[in-house]
VOLUMPA-649095 format. One record per residue: residue in one letter; x, y, z of N, C-alpha, C, O, CB in turn. Coordinates in steps of 0.2 Angstrom, whole numbers, plus 5000, padded with zeros to 4 digits. Glycine has a CB too. Example, Ala and Ser with C-alpha at 12.3 -4.5 7.8 and 13.67 -1.06 7.14 Angstrom:
2
A506649725039506249785039506649845039507149835042505749785045/S506449895035506849955036506450005039506750065040507049975029/
END
This chain:
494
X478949074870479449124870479949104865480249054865479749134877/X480049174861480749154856481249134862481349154868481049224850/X481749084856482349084859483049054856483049004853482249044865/X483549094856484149094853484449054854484049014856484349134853/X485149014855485649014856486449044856486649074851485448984855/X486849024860487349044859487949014864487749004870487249094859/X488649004863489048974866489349004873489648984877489648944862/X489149064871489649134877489049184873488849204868490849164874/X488849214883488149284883488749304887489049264891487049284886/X488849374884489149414890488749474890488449494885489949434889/X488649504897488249544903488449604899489049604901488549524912/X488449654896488649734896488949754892489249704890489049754901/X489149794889489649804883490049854886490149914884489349834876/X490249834892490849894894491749854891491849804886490849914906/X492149874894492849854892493049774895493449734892493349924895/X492649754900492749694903492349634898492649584896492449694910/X491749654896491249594892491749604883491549574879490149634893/X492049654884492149664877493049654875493349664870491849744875/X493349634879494049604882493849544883494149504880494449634888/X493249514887493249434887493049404878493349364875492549404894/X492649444876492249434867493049404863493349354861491849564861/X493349464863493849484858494349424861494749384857494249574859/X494349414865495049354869494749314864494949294859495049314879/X494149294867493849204864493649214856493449154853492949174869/X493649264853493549274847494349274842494349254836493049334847/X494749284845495349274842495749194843496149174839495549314845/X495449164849495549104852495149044846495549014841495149104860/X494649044847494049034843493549064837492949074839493649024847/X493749084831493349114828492649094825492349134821493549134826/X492349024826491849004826491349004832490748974831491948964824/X491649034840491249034842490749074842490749134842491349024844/X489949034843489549114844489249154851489049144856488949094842/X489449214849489449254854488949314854488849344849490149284855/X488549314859488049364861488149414866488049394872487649344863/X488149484863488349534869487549564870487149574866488949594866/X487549584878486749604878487049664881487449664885486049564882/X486749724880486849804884486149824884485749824880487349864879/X485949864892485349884891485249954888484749964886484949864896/X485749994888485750044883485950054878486049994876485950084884/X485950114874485750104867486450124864486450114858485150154864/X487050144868487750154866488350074868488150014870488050224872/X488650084866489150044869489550084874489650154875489550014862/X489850044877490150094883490150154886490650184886490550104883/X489450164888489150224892489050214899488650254902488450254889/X489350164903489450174909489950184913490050244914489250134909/X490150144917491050144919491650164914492250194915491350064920/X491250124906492050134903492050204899492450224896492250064898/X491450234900491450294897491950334897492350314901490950334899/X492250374894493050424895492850454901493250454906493450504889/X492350474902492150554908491950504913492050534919491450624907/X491550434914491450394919492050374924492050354930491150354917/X492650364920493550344924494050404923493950454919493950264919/X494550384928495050424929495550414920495950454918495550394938/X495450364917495850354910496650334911496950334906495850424906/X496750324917497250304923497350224918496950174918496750304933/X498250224914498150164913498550134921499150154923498650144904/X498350114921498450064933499250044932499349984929497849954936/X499550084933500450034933500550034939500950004941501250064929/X500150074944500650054951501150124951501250134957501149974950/X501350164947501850194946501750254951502250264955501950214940/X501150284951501050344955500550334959500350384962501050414951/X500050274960499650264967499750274971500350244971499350224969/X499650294976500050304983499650214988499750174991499950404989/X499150234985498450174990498950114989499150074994497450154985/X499150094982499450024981499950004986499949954989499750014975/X500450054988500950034991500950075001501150135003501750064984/X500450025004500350055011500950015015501249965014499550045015/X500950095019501650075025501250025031500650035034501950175030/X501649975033501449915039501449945045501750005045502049865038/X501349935049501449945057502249955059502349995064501249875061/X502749915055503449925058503849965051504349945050503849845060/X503550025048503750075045504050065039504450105036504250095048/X503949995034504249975029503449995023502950015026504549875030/X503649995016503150015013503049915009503349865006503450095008/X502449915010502149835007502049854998501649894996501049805012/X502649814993502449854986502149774984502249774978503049894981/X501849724986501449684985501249674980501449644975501149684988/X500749714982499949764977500249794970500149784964499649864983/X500849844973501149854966501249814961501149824955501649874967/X501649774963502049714956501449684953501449684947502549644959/X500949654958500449624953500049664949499849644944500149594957/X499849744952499349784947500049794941499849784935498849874950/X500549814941500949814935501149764932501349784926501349844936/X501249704933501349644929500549644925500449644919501549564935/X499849634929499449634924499249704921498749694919498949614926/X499449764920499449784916499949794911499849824906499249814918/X500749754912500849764907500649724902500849734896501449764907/X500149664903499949604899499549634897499349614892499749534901/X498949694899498649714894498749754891498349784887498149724895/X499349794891499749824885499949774881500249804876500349864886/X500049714881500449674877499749654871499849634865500949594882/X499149654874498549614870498349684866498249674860497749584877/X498349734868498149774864498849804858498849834853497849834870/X499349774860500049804856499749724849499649734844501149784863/X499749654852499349634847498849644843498649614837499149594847/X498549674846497849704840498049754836497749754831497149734843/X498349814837498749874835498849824831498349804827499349924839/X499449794830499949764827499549694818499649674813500349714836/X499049694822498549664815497949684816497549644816498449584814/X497949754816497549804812496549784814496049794810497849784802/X496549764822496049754824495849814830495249834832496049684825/X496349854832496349924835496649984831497249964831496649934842/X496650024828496750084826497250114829497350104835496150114825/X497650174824498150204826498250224834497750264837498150254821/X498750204838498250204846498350274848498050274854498550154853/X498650324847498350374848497450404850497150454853498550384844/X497250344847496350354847496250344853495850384856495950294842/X496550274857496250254862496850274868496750294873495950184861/X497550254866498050274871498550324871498850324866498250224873/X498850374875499350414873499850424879499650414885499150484872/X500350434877501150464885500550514887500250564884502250514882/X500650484896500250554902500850524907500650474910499150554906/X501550554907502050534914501550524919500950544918502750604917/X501650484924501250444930501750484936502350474934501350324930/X501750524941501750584946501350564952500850544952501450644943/X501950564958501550564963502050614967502650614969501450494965/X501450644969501750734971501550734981500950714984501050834965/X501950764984501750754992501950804995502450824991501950694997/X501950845001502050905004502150885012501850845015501550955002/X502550925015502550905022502950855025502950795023502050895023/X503250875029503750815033503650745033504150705032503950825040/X502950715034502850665034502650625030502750565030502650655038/X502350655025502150635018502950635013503150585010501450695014/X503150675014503950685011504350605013504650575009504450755016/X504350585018504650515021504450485020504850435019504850495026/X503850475020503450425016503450415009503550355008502750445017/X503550465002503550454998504450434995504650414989503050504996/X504950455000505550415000505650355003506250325002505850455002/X505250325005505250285007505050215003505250165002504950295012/X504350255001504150214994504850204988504950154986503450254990/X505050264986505250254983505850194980506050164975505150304982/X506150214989506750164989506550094988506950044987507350174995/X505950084990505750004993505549984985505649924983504950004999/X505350044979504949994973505750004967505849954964503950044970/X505950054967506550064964507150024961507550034957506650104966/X507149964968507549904967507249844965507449784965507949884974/X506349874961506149824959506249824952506249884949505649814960/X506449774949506349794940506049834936506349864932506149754937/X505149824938504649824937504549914939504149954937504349754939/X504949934943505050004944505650034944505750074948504750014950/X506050014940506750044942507150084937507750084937507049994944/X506750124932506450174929506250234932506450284929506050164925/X505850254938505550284943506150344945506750324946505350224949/X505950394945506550454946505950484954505350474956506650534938/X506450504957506350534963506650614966507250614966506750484967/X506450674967506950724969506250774975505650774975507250774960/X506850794977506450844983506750924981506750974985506850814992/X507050924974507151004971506751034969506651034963507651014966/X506251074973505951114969506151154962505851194959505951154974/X506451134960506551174952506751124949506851144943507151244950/X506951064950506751004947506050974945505750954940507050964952/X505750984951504950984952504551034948504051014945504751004958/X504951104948504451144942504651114935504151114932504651224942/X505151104933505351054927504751004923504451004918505851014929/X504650974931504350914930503450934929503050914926504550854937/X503350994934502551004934502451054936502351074942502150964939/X502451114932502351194931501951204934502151234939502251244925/X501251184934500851194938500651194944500351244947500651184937/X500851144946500951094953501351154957501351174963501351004953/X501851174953502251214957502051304957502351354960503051194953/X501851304955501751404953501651424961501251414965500751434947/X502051454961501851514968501751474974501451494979501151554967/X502151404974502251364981502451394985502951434984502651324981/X502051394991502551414997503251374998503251315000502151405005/X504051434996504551394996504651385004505251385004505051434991/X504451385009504851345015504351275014504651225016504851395025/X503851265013503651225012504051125009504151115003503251265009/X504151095014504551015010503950995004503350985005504650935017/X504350984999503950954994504350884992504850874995503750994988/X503950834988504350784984503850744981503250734982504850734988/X504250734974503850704970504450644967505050634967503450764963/X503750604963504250534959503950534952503450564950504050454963/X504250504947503950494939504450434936504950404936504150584933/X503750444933503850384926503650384921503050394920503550324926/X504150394914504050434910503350414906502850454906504750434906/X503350354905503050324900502450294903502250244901503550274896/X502150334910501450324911500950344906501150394903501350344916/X500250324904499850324902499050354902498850364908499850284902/X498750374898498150414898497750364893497950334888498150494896/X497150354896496950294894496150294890495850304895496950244900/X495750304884495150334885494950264882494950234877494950404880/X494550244889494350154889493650144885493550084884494350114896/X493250214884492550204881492950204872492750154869491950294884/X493350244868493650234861493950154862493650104859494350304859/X494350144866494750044863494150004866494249944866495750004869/X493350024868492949964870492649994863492549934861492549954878/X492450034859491950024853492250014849491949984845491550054852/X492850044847493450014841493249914842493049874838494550044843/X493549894848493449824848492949804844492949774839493349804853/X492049834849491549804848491449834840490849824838491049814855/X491749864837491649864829491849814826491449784822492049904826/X492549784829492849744826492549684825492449654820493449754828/X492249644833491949594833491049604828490749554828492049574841/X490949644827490249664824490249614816489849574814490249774822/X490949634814491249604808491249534807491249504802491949624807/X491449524814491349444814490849384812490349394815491249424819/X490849344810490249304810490249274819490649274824490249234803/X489549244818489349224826489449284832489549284838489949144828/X489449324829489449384835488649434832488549464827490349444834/X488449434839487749474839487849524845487949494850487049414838/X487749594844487649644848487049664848486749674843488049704846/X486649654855485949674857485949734861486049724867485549614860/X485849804857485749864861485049854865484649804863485749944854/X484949904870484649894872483949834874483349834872484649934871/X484449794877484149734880484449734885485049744886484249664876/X483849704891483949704897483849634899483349594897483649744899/X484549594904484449534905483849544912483949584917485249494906/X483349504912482949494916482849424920482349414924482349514912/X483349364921483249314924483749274920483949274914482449294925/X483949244924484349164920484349114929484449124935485649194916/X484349074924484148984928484648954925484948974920483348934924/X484948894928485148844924484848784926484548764931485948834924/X484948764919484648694916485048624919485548634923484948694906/X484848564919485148524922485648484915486048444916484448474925/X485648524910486448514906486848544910487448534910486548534898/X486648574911487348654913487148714910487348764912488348644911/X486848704904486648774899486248824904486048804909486048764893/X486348894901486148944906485548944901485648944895486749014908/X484648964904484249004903484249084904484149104910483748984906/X484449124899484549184900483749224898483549214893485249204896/X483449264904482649284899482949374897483349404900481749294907/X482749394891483149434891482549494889482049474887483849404887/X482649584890482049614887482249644883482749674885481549644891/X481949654876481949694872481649774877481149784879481449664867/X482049814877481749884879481349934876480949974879482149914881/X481349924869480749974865480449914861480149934856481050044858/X480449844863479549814863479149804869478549814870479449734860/X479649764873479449754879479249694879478949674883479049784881/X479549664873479549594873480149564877480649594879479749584866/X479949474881480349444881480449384877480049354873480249444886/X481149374879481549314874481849284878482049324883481849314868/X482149224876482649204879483249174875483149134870482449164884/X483949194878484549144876484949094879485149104885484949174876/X484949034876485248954877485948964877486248944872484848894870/X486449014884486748984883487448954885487648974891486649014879/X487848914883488248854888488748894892488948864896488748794884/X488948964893489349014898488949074898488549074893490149044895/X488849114903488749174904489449214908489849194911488149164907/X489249274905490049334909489549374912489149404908490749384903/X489549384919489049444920489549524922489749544927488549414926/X489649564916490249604916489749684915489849724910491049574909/X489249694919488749744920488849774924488449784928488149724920/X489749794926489749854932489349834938489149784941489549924929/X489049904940488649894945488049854945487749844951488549944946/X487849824939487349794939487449714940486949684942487149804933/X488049694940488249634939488149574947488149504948489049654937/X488049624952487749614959487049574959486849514959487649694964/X486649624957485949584957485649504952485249464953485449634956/X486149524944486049464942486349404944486049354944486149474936/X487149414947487449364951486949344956486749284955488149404955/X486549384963486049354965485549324961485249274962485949394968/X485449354957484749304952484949224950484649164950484449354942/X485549234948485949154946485849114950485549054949486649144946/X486049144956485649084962486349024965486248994971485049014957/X486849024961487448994962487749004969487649064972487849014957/X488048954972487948954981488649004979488749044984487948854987/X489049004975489749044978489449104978489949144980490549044973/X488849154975488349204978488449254984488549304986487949174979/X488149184988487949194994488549234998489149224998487849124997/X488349295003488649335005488949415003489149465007489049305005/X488749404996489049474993488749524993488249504989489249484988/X488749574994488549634996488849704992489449704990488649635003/X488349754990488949804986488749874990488249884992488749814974/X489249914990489149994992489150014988489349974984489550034997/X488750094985488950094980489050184981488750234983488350054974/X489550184978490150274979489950324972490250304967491250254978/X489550364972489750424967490150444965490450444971489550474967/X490650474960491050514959490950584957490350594955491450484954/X491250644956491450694952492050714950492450664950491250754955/X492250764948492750784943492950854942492950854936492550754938/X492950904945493350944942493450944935493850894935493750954945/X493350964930493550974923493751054919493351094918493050944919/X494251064918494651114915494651084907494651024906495351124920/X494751134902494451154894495051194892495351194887493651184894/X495051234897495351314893495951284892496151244896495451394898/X496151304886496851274881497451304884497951264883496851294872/X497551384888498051384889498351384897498751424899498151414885/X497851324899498051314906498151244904498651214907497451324913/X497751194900497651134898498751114895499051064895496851134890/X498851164893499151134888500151164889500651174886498751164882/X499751174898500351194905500751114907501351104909499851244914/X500251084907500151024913500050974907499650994902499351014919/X500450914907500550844902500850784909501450774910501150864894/X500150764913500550714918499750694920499150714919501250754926/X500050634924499450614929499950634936500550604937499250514929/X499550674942500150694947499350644954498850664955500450824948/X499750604956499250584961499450584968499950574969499050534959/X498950604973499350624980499050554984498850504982499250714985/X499050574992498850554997498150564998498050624999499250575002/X497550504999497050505001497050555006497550575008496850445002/X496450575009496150625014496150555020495950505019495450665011/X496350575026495950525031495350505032494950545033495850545035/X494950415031494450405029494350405023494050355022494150435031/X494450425018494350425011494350345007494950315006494850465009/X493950325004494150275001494850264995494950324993493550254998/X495050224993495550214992495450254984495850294982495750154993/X494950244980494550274974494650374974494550424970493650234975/X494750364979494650434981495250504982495150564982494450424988/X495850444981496550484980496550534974496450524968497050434978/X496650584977496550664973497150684967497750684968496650724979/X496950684963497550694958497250734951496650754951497750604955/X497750754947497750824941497950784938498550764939498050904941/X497550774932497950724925497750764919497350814918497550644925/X498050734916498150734909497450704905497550634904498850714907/X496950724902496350684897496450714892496450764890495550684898/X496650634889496250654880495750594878495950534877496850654874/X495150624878494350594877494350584871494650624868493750634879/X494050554867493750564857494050634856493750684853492650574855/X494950604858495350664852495350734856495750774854494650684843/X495050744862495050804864495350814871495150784876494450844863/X495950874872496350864878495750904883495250934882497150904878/X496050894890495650934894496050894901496250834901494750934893/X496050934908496250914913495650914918495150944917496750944915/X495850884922495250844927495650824934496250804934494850754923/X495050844939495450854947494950794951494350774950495350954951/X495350784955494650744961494950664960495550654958493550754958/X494650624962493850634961493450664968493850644973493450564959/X493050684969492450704974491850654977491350644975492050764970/X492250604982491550544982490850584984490850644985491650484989/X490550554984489750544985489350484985489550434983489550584981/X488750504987488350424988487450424985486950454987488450404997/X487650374981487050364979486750294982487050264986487150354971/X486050284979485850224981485950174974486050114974485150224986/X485850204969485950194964486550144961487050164963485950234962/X486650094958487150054955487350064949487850034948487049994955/X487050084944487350124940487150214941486750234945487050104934/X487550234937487450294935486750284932486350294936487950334930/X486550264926486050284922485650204927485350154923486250294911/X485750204933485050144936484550174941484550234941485450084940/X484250144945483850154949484050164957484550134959483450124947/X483550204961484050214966483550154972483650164978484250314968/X483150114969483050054973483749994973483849954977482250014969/X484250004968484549954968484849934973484749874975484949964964/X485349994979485549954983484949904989485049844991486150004987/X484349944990484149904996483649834991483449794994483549965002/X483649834985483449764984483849694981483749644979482949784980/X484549754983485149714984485349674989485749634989485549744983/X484849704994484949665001484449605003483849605001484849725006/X484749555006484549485004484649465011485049495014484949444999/X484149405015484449375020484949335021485049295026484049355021/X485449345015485949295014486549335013487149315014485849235008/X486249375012487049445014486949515018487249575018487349475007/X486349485023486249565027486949565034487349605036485249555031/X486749515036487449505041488049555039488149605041487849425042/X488449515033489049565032488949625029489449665030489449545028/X488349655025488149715026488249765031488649805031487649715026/X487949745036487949775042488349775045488549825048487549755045/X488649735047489649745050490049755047490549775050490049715052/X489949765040490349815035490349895035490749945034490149795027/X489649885036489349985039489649995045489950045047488250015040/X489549955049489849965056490449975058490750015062489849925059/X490649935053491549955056491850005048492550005048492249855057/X491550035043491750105042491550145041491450185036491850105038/X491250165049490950235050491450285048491150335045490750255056/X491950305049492450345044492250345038492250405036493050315044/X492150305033491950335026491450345024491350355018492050295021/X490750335029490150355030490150435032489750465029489850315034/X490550465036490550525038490950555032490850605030490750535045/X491550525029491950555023491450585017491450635014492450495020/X490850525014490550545012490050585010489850615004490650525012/X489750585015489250665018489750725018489650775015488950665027/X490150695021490550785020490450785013490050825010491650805023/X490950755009491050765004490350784999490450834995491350695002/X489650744999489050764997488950854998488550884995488650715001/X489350895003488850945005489450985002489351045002488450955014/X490050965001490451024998490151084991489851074986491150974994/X490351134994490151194989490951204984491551204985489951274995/X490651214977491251234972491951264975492451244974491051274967/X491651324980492651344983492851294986493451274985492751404989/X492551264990492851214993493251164989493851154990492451174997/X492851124984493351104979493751114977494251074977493251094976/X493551174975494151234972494851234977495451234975493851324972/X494651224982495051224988495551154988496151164990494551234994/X495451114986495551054987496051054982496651034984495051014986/X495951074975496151064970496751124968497151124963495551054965/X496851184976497351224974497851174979498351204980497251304977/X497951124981498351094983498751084979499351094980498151054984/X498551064972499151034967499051094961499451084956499050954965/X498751134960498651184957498351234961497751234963498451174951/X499151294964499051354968498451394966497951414970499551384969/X498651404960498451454955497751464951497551504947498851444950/X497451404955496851364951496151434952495951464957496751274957/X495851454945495551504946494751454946494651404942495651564941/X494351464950493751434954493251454942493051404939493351504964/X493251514940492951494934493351464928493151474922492651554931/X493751444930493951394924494051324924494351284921494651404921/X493451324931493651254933492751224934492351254939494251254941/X492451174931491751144931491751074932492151034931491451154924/X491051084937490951014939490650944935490150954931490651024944/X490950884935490450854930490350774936490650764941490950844920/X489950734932489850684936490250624933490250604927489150674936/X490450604937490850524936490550474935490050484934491350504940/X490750414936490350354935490150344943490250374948490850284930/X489750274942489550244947489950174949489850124946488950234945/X490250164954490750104957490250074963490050104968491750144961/X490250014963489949974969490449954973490949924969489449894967/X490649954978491349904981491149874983490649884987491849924985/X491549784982491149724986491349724994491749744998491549644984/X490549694997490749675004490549605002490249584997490349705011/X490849575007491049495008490749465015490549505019491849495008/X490849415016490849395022491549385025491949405020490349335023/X491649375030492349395035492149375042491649395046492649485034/X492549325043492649265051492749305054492449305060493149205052/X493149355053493349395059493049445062492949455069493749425057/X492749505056492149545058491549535056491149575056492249595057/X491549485054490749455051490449465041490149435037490149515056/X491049545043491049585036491349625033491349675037490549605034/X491749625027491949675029492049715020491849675016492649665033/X492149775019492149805011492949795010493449805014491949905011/X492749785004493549765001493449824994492949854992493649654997/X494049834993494149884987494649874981495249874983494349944990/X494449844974494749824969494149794966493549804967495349784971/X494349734961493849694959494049614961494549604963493649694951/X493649584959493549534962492949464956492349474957493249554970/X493249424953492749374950492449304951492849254950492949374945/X491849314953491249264956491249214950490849224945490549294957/X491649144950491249074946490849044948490549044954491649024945/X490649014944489948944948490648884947491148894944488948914941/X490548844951490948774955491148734947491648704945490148704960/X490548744943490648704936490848734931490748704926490148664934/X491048814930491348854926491148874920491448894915491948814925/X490148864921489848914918489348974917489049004913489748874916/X489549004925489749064925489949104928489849094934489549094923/X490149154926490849224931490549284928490249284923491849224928/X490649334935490249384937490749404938491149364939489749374942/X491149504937491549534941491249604943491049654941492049524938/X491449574952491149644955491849684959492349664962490449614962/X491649754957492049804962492249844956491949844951492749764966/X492949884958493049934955493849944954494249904954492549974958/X494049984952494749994952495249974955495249974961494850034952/X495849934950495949954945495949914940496349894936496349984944/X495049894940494649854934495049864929495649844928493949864933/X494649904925494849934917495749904915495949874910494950044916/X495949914919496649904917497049844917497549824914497049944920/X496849814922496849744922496349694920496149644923497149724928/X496049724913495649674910495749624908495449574910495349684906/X496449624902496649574901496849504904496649444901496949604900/X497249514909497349474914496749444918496649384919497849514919/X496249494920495949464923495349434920494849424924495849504927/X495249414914495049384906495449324907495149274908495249434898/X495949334906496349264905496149214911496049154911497249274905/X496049244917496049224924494949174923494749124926496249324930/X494749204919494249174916494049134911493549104911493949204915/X494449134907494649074901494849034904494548984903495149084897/X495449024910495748964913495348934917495348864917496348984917/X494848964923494248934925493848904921493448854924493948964928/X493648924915493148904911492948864905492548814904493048944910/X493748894901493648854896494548814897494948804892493348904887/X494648804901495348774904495348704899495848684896495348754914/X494948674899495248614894495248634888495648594885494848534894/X494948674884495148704877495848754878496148774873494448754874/X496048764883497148794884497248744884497648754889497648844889/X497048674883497748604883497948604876498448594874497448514886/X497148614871497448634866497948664864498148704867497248654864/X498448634857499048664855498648754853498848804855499448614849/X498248744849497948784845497948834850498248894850497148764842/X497548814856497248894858497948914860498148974859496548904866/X498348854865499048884870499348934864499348994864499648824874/X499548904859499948954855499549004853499949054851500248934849/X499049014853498749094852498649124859498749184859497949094847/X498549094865498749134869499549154868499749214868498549104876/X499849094866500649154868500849194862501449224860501449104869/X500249194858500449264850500049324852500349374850500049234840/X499549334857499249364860499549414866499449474867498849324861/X499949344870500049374876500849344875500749304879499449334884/X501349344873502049334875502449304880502849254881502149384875/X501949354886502249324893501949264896502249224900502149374900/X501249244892500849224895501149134899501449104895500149224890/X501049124904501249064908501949084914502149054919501449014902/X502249134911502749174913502849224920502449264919502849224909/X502949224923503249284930503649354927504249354926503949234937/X503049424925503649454921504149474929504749474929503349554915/X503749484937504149514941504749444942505249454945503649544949/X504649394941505449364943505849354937506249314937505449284948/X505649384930506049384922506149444921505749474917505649354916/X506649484924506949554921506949564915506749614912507649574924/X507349494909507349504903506849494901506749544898507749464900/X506149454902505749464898505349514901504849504897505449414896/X505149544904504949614908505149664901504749684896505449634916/X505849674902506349714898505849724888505649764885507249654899/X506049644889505649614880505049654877504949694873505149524880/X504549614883503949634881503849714882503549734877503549604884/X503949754888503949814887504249864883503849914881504149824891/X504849874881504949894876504549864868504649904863505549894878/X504349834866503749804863503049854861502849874856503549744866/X502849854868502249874869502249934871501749964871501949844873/X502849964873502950044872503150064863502750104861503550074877/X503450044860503350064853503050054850502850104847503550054849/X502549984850501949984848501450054849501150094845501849934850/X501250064857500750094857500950174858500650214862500350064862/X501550184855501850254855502050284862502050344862501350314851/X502250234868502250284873502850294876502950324881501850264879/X503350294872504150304872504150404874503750454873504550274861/X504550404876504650464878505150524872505250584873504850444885/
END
């Protein structure tokens, strides 16, 4: 069997395998890197524009991030951390802008205000509640709040048209929230590294097996898809950053931190709207309150897209259920995902969320008015033919094992090392994309941690990353620094 080598194989060419490439290629530019995708695009899965919400993750208008406790206080935990790491991957990408390895960013990022709109007395107290709790944070204390309806129409014409006025409303904003088209900044990259020497992009190749060796080198077998040839790559890291696929080669690795993991795997839809003069009413991301049962992915919201240059608005998402792990995979994946070494938490992970099992059947059998219905929530006005359905990506959420209930589904991502730090797997789902950066760095430090004792690499992490080693939530000044930085840079000033 041919066989190559290489220092770093990363798994997928979505925005994760191509944010770890670009880290270590700027770190190191002699190293050699091998990207394998088994399709014939670069980022046609997850990070596709129409596979994600385009949602840059600040925390600003999620309602999921910031849940109320048993004794009535709002937990913004969750918050500070998804917005400290996303301001570090605005700071990575404000470096590449900045030496001419991402393009003018309008391409890939634009101002979409971040909106979180609620109705009714108890969602009203709720979303004041939040607001006072995150607003005395630094990191949110920009955040506007009002319960005026004609404040509100100001803020979101749409959202407002022909409200029932006895109705309580309240919404919150942040000017300089984000729209994000993560399929354009993942192939600008993967251009950029193309240019590289020691960088090799294998379209359509499918990894079919990896072993490791008693050096620690990974045997990666890998297939050519229009020969049908196999080969293999020699090489000392693997990243397995294949979305929904990243489950079963993690199981093929064989590595005992493995053991246990389990994936569900959730369809999306989308409502999409085109017509220019409804498109061009609405400039926001307005996001509300999950439905009861609903997974957290599932929070309903009307945003602002701009895809390869072209606006359009987009409602939902609409779960559904595949058995499939990717969109473009097979729908044996989840049950030969199932193993005697993670069927236990399987199964008491299904058990104890029969709520999102019944959410999603409903959801499966919804007819277009109903949608439609859904989606007059935040647009009254909403006419059923200017509004089309399309298909979203494919999200696995991890299950785990858990002492308590044996198992349980967790929702976010989560990254699997081997003991000896040559190789990491990341499984789950939002709000991946956006905390690539961070969660990249968070794989460099497990991995290649004695190459950051270097002076070399530490100071290019901190020409890269600014904050990096830093707390931005307990450094208001450098919070303050870097943000305004990285809003001029990437034009999102208001």
């Amino acid at each position: 069997m041919i066989a190559i080598t290489a220092d770093v194989l990363l798994v997928g060419a979505g925005v994760m395998s191509t944010t770890l490439g670009m880290m270590l290629k700027q770190l190191d530019p002699t190293l050699k890197i091998c990207m394998v995708e088994r399709l014939d695009h670069v980022a046609h899965e997850s990070t596709d524009g129409w596979n994600n919400a385009g949602t840059g993750h600040a925390a600003y208008c999620e309602l999921n991030y910031t849940p109320e406790t048993p004794d009535g206080s709002i937990d913004v935990s969750r918050a500070l951390a998804i917005n400290s790491s996303f301001e570090v991957t605005l700071q990575f990408w404000s470096y590449l802008v900045e030496n001419g390895v991402l393009p003018e960013p309008s391409q890939f990022i634009n101002r979409a205000p971040h909106k979180s709109f609620v109705w009714g007395e108890k969602d009203v107290e709720f979303l004041r509640k939040r607001y006072d709790a995150m607003v005395s944070q630094p990191s949110f204390a920009d955040m506007e709040y009002s319960e005026d309806p004609e404040v509100l129409r100001e803020w979101m014409p749409l959202v407002m048209q022909n409200r029932n006025p006895t109705e309580r409303v309240a919404a919150t904003k942040v000017e300089y929230g984000s729209d994000v088209d993560f399929g354009s900044l993942t192939r600008s990259m993967v251009k950029n590294l193309e240019s590289h020497e020691n960088f090799e992009l294998l379209l359509q190749h499918s990894v079919v097996d990896l072993k490791q060796q008693r050096k620690g080198n990974w045997d990666v077998v890998v297939r050519n898809e229009r020969s049908g040839r196999n080969f293999s790559i020699n090489a000392g890291f693997v990243f397995l950053g294949a979305g929904g696929g990243a489950l079963p080669l993690l199981q093929k690795s064989g590595i005992p931190e493995s053991v246990g993991y389990g994936g569900f795997p959730v369809s999306g839809q989308w409502l999409v709207c085109t017509k220019q003069e409804i498109v061009e009413q609405h400039h926001a991301k307005v996001y509300g309150k999950a439905p009861l049962g609903a997974p957290p992915m599932s929070v309903p919201h009307l945003d602002t897209r701009i895809i390869n240059g072209k606006p359009a608005l987009l409602f939902g998402p609409y779960a559904g259920f595949t058995t499939k792990f990717l969109k473009k995979g097979s729908v044996f994946d989840l049950p030969t995902s199932v193993k005697s070494r993670n069927l236990k938490p399987i199964v008491n992970a299904g058990w104890g969320n029969m709520d999102l099992t019944r959410y999603l059947i409903k959801e499966v059998f919804q007819s277009h008015k109903s949608r439609v219905d859904a989606l007059r929530n935040f647009f009254p006005e909403a006419n059923e033919k200017d509004w089309e359905l399309a298909a979203a990506g494919q999200r696995v959420q991890i299950i785990k094992e858990c002492n308590e209930l044996g198992g349980k589904l967790e929702f976010g991502t989560e990254v699997i090392s081997s003991k000896d730090g040559t190789l990491s797997a990341l499984l789950g789902a939002s709000p991946g994309a956006s905390t690539a950066v961070q969660t990249m760095i968070n794989v460099i430090e497990d991995s290649f941690g004695a190459r950051l004792s270097d002076a070399s690499w530490l100071n290019k992490m901190k020409e890269m990353i600014p904050s990096y080693g830093q707390s931005l939530t307990d450094n208001p000044d450098l919070l303050k620094k870097v943000r305004t930085r990285s809003l001029t840079t990437l034009q999102l000033q208001a």
